[in-house]
BAKE-300398 format. One record per residue (C-alpha): chain; x, y, z. Coordinates in steps of 0.02 Angstrom, whole numbers, plus 32768, in hexadecimal, padded with zeros to 4 digits. Layout:
! BAKE-300398
   kette     px     py     pz
       A      X      Y      Z
...
This chain:
! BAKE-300398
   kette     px     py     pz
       A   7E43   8233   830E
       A   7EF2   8255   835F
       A   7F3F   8286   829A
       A   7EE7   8308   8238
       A   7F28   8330   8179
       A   7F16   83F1   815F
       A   7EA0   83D9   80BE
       A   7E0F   8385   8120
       A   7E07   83E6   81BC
       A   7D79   843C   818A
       A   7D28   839D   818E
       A   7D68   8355   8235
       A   7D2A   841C   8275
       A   7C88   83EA   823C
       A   7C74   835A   826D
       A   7C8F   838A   8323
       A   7C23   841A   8315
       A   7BA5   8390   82F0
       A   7BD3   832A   837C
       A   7BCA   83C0   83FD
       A   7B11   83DF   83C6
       A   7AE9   8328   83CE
       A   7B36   8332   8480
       A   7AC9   83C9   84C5
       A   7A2A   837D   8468
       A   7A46   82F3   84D2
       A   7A61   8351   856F
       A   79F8   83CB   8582
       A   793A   8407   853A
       A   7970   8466   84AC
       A   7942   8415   8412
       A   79C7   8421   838A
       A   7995   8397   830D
       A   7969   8413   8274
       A   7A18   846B   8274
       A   7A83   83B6   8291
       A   7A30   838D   81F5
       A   7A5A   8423   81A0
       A   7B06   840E   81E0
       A   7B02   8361   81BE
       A   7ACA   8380   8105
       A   7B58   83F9   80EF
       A   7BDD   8380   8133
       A   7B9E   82FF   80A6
       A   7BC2   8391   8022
       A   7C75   83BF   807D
       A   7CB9   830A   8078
       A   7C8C   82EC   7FCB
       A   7CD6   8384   7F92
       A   7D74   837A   8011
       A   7D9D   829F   7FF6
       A   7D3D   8286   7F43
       A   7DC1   830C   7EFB
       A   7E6B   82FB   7F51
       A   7EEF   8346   7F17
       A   7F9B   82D2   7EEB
       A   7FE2   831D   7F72
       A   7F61   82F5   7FFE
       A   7F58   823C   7FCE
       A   8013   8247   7FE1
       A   7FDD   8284   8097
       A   7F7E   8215   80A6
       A   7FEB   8173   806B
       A   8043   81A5   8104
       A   7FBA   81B3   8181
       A   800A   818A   822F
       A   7F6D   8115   823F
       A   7F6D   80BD   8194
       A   7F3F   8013   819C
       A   7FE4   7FBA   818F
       A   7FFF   7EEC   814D
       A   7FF9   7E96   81F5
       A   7F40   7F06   81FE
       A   7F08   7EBE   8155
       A   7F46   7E11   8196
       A   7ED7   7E14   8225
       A   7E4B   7E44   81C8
       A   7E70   7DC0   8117
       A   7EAB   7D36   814F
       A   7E9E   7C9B   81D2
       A   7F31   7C31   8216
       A   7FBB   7CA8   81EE
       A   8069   7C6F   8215
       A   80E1   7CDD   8223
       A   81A5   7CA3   81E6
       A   8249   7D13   821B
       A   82EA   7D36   81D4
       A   834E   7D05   8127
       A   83A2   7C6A   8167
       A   844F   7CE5   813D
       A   8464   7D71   81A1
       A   83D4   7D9F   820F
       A   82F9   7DD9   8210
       A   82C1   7E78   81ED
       A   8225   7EB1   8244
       A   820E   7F30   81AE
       A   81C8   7EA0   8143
       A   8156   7E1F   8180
       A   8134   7D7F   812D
       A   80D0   7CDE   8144
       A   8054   7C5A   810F
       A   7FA2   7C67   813B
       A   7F02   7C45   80F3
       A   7E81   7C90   8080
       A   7DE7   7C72   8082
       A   7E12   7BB2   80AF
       A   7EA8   7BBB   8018
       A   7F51   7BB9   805D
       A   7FB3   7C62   8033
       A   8056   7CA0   8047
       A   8059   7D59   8089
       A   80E1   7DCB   808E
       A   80E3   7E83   8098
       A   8136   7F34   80EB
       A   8116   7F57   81A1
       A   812A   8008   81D4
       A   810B   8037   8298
       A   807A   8098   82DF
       A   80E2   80E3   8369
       A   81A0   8124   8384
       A   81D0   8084   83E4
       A   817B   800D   8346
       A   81CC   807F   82B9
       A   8270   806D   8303
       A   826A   7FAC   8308
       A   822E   7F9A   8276
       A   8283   801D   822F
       A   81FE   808F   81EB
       A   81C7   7FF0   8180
       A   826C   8018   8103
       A   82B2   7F54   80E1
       A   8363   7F32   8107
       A   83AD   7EB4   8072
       A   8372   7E13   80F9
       A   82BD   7E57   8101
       A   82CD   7E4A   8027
       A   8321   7D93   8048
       A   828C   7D63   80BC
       A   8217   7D79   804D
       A   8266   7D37   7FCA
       A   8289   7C96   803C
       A   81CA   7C9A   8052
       A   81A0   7CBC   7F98
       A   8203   7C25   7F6B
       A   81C4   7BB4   7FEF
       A   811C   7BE0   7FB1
       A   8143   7BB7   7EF1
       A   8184   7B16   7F29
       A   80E8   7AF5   7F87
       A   8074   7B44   7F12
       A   8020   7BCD   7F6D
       A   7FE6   7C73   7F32
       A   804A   7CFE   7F78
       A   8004   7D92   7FAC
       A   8077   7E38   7FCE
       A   804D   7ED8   8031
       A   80B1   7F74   7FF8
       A   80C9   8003   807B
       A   816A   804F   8080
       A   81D8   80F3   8059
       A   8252   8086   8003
       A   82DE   801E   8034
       A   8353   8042   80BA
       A   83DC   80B2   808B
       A   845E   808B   810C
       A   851B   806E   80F6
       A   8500   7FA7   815D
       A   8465   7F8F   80CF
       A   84D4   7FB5   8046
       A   8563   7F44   8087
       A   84F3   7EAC   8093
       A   84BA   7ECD   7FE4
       A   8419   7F3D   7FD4
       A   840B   7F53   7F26
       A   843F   7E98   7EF6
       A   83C0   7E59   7F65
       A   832B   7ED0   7F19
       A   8367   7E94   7E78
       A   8374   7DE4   7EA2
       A   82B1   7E02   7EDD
       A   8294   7E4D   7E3A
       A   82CB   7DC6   7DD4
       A   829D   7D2E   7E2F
       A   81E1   7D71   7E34
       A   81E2   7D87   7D87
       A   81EE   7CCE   7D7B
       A   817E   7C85   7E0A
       A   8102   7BF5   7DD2
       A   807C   7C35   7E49
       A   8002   7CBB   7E50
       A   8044   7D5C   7E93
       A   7FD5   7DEB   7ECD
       A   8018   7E90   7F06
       A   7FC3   7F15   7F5D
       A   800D   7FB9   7F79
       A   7FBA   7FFC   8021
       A   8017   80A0   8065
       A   80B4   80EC   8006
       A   80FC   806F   7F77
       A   81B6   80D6   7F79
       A   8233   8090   7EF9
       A   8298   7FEC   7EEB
       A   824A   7FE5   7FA1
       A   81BA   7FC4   7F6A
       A   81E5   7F57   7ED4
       A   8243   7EEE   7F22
       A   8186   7E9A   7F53
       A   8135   7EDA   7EBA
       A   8150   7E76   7E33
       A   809E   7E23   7E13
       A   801B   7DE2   7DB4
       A   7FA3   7E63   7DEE
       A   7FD0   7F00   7E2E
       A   7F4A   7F64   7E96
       A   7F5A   8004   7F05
       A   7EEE   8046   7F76
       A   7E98   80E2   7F3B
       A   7F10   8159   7FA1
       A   7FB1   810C   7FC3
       A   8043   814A   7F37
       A   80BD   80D2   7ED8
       A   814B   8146   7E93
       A   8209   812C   7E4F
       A   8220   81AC   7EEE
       A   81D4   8238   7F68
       A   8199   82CE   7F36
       A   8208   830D   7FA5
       A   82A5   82B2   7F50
       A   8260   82E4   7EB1
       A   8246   839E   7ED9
       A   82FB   83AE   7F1D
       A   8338   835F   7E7B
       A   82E0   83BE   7DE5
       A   82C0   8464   7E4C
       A   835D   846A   7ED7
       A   82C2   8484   7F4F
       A   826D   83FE   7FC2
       A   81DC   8476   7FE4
       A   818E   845A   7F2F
       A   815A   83B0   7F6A
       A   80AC   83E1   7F48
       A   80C6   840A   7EA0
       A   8142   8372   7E7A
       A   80BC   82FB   7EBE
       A   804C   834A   7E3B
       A   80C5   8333   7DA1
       A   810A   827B   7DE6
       A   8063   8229   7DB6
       A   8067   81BF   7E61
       A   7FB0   81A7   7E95
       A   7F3A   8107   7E68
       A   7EE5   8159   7DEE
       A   7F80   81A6   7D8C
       A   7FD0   80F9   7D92
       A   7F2E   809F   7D5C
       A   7F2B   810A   7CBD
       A   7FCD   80E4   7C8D
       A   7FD1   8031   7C97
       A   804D   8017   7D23
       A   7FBE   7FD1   7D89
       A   7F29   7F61   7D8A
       A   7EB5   7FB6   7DF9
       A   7E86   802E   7E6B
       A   7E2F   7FE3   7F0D
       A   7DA8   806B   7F56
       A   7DD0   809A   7FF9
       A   7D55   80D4   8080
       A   7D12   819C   8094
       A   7DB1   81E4   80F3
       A   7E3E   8171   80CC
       A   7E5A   8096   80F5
       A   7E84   80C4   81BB
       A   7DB9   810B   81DB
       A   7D8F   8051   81C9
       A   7E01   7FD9   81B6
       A   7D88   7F30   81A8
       A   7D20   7F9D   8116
       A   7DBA   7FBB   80D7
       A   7DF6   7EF6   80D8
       A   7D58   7EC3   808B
       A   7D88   7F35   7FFB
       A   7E2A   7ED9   7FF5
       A   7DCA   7E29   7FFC
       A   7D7C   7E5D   7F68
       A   7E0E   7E6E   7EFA
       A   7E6D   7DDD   7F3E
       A   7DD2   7D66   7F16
       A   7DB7   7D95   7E71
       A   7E77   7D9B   7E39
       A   7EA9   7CE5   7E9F
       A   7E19   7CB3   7E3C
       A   7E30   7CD7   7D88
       A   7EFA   7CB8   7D99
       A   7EEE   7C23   7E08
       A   7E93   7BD4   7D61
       A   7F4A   7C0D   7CE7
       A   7FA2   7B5E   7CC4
       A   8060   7BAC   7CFA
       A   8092   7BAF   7C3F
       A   7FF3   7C35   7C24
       A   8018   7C8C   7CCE
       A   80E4   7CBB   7CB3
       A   80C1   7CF0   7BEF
       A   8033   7D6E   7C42
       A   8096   7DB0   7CC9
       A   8134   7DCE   7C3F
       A   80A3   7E2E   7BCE
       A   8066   7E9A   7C57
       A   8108   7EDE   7C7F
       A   8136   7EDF   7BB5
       A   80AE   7F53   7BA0
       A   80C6   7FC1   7C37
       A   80F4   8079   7BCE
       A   8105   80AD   7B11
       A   819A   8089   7AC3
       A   81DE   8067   7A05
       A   8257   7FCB   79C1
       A   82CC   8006   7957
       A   82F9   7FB8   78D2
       A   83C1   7FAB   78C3
């Protein structure tokens, strides 16, 4: 592994350990079986008790994992015959979203989703996967393309949040996410989101808007960083740690209050250890959900998707 998080090192120290004893079983006479076991038995204990009980702010670590599996991995993996479409037919593409049709599992899909880079040269062009207001107006191009044509549409979210620039702001950043917001609201067709790294703020809204929402089990969806939120409240960016634990941002935190539908189990050691295991996880999810809301007349579907959100929180009507 080229990136190691500080909470599992232990584990990665181990497992090496392992693989040096393996490695001078093999090469010389000494026979070492009995202690790799023993090691080997130990490392089963250490990665249940390091990965089974993560801390919020090592999934947040691990959200951002240099090598998380990002959309255009998941597309290899999900679907056949994708087609890729550029730009918002107004002002340009962004790389930082990346939209399409495909199919899955034989059913034609629209796909749209963040794109971060895995390297400095990939992060720059597509800006560290934060959208410009074009990369919101491409997939909203697609999304309505796809309710015209009646496909599912299926959205990937991966990003920090939207791009804060002075240019983004000028071409209408926050119009555009709200335009997004709106307009998904009302889509005939099924939408599926799945949040698959860092969900960060209107960034991440801007594609979340759904009939189902899933996560993966340690990627975050939060209002914003823990970072953002520890300079805020406490004047101090250092108390990440502890903001991450008070922000309620992991899978399971959301699960419990509503804002999502489910948590998709990810494999021992984060998504990026195997990405195909990983995928078939995914494959699940999407089956199951394309399945039951494919079979909504659009009437059933739209009064659903308004409850869902409706009920999202506890609030009181007054009565004035």
């Amino acid at each position: 592994m080229k990136h190691v998080l500080e909470f599992e090192k232990p584990v990665i120290a181990l497992r090496e350990k392992i693989s040096d004893l393996k490695r001078l079983t093999e090469n010389s006479e000494m026979d070492l079986s009995d202690e790799i076991v023993t090691l080997e038995k130990r490392l089963e204990r250490l990665e249940t008790d390091v990965y089974d009980r993560m801390a919020p702010w090592d999934r947040v670590q691990m959200a951002r994992h240099p090598e998380r599996p990002t959309t255009l991995d998941y597309i290899e993996y999900l679907f056949t015959d994708f087609l890729e479409l550029h730009g918002d037919r107004n002002f340009g593409d962004d790389a930082a979203i990346v939209s399409g049709i495909a199919k899955f599992k034989g059913q034609p899909v629209t796909v749209i989703g963040h794109q971060r880079g895995k390297d400095t040269k990939e992060n720059i062009r597509r800006n560290f996967g934060m959208p410009h207001p074009e990369g919101y107006r491409k997939a909203l191009r697609l999304m309505k393309q796809a309710d015209k044509f009646k496909r599912p549409i299926i959205t990937f979210i991966d990003t920090k949040g939207a791009y804060p620039g002075k240019a983004a702001e000028e071409r209408g950043q926050s119009e555009a996410i709200a335009r997004n917001l709106m307009e998904m609201a009302g889509l005939t067709v099924p939408v599926i989101c799945i949040v698959i790294g860092e969900g960060g703020s209107g960034g991440a809204l801007g594609l979340g808007i759904g009939d189902r929402i899933f996560m993966l089990e340690n990627s975050t969806y939060s209002v914003i960083s823990p970072e953002g939120a520890s300079s805020i409240l406490w004047k101090d960016a250092g108390l990440a740690q502890e903001a991450a634990e008070s922000m309620k941002i992991t899978s399971y935190d959301l699960k419990k209050l509503n804002v999502i539908d489910g948590v998709i189990p990810e494999v021992r050691g984060g998504a990026h250890r195997d990405i195909q295991a990983q995928a078939q996880e995914i494959e699940k999810i999407l089956s199951n959900s394309l399945e039951t809301l494919s079979a909504l007349e659009v009437d059933e579907l739209l009064e659903k998707r308004f409850l869902k959100y409706k009920n999202i929180g506890d609030y009181t009507y007054l009565d004035l």
